[in-house]
C-alpha positions in Angstrom: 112.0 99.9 85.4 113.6 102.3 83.3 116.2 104.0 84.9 118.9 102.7 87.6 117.4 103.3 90.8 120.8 103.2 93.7 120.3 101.5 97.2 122.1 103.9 99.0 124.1 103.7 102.6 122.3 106.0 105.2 122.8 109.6 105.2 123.8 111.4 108.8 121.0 113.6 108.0 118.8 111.0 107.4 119.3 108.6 110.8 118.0 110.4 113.3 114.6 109.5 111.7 115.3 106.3 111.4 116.9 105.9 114.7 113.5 107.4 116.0 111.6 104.7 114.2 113.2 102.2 114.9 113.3 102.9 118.8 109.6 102.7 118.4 109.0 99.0 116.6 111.5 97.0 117.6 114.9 96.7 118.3 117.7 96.9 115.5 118.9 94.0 115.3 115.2 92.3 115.4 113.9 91.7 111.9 110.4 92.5 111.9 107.9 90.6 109.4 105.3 91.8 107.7 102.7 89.2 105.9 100.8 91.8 103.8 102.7 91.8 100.4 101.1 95.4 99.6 100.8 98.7 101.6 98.9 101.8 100.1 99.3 105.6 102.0 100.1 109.3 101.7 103.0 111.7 101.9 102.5 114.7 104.3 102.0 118.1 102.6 102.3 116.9 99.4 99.1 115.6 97.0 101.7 112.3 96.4 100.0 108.9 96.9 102.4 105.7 97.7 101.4 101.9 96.7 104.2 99.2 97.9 104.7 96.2 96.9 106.9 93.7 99.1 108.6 90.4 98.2 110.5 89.4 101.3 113.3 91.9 101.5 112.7 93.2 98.0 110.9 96.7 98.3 109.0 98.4 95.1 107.3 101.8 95.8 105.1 103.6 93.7 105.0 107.1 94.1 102.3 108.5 92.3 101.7 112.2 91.7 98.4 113.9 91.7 96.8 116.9 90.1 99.7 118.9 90.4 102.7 116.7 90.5 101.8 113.8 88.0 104.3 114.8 85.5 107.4 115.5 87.9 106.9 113.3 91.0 105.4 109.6 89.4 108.2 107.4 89.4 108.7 103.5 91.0 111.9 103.1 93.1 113.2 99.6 93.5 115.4 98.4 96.7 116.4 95.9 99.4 115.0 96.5 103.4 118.1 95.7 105.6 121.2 96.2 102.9 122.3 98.3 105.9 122.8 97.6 109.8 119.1 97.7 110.6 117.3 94.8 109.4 114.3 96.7 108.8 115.7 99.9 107.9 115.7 101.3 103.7 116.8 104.4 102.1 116.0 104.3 97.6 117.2 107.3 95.4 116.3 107.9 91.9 115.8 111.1 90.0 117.0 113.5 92.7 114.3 111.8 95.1 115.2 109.8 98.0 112.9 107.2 100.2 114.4 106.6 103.7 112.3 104.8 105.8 111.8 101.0 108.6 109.2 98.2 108.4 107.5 98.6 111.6 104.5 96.0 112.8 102.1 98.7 111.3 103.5 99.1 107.8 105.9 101.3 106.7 107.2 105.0 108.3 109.7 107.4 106.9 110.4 110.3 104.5 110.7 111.5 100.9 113.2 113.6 100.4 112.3 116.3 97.2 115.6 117.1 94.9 115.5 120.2 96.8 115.7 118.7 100.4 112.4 119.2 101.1 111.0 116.5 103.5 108.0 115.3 103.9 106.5 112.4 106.2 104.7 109.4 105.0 102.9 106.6 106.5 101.9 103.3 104.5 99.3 100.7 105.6 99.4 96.7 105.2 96.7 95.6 102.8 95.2 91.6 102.2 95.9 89.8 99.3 91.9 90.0 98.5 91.0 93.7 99.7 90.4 96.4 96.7 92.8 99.3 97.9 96.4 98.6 96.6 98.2 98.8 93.2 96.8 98.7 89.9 99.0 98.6 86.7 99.0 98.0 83.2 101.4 97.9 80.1 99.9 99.6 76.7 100.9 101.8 73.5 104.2 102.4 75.0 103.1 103.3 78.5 103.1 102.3 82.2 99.8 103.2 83.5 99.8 103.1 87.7 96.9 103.5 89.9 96.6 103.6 94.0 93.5 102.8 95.5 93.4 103.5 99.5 90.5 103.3 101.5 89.4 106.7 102.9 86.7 106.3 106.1 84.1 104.2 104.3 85.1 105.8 100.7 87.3 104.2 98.1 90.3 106.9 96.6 92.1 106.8 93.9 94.7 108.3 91.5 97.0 107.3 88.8 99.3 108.4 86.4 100.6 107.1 82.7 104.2 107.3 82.0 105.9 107.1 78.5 108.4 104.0 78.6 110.9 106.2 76.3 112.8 109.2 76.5 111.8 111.9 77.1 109.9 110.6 79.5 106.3 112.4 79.5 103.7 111.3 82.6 100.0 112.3 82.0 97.3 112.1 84.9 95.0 109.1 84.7 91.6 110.0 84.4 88.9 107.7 87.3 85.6 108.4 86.6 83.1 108.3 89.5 81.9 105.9 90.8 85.0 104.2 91.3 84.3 100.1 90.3 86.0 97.1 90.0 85.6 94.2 88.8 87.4 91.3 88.6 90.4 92.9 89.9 90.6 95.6 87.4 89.1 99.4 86.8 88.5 100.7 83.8 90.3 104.3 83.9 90.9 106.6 81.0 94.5 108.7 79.8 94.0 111.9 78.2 97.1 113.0 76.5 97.7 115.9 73.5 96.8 113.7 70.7 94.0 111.6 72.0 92.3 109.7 75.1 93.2 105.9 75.5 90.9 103.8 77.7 92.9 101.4 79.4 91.7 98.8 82.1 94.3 98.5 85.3 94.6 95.2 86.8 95.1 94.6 90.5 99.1 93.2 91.5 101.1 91.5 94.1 104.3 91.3 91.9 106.2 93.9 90.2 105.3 93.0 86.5 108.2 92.3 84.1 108.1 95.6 82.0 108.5 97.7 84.9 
């Protein structure tokens, strides 16, 4: 995954959210379980889209940028749910970014906190195994190529980003042309960088691949 991504201890500034949250779900000390193993939303004011992916305890989030933040916002933060007092409770930093957010029974509710302290709400939604929305991913010419699908009313949505896996790190904005298809658990999307366009088919996940 690149670089070291830090669990962090809450922030005082940070747990009256949580507190808030929490109050709402379930009580603290109540470990709430979710079955869906991938959650897809949005962050508030921002054109950011989120794809999770849960194993137990073990959070990955993909926060993917669109048109105007693919290159400064797309990263994937790793964690644990409960490394603090409340069971259901997580806060991830990396790059001057932090994640602070609970597992309720609906999905996922919290903040992303910009390097500049800017805060913005997001909301994430529990997906099954066998539904189209959720995370797409693929490994090729040196790149991580991520794409969230989310379901939109009765319309499919979806954006992406491809990320150099060397420094210094260079994102470029994955290209979906419409209509959006899939097919056997993959899209065909394309990556338009200074030198040339790749074509690169994303395949569906539950896991957090290897390479990442």
């Amino acid at each position: 995954m690149g670089d070291v991504v830090r669990t962090k201890t809450w922030r005082l500034g940070l747990a009256p959210l949580l507190l808030a949250l929490a109050c709402d779900s379930a009580p603290a000390d109540e470990r709430i379980e979710l079955e869906a193993r991938t959650l897809v939303g949005t962050v508030e004011g921002t054109d950011l889209a989120l794809g999770v992916l849960l194993d137990d305890d073990t959070i990955d989030i993909y926060q993917c940028g669109g048109e105007q933040t693919f290159d400064t916002h797309s990263y994937w933060f790793r964690g644990v749910i409960g490394a603090g007092e409340d069971p259901n409770a997580f806060e991830i930093e990396r790059e001057g970014f932090t994640v602070v957010g609970v597992r309720t029974a609906e999905g996922l509710e919290g903040e992303l906190v910009e390097p500049d302290g800017t805060r913005h709400p997001f909301h994430t939604d529990p997906i099954a195994d066998e539904d189209v929305p959720g995370v797409y991913v693929a490994e090729h010419d040196g790149r991580t190529t991520g794409v969230i699908v989310r379901q939109d009313g009765d319309t499919l949505v979806a954006q992406g980003s491809s990320c150099t896996s060397t420094q210094p790190r260079r994102c470029d904005q994955v290209i979906i042309l419409a209509p959006l298809t899939v097919e056997s658990g993959q899209i065909d999307v394309q990556v338009e960088t200074d030198n040339e366009a790749l074509s690169v088919a994303v395949a569906r996940t539950l896991i957090v691949p290897d390479w990442l």
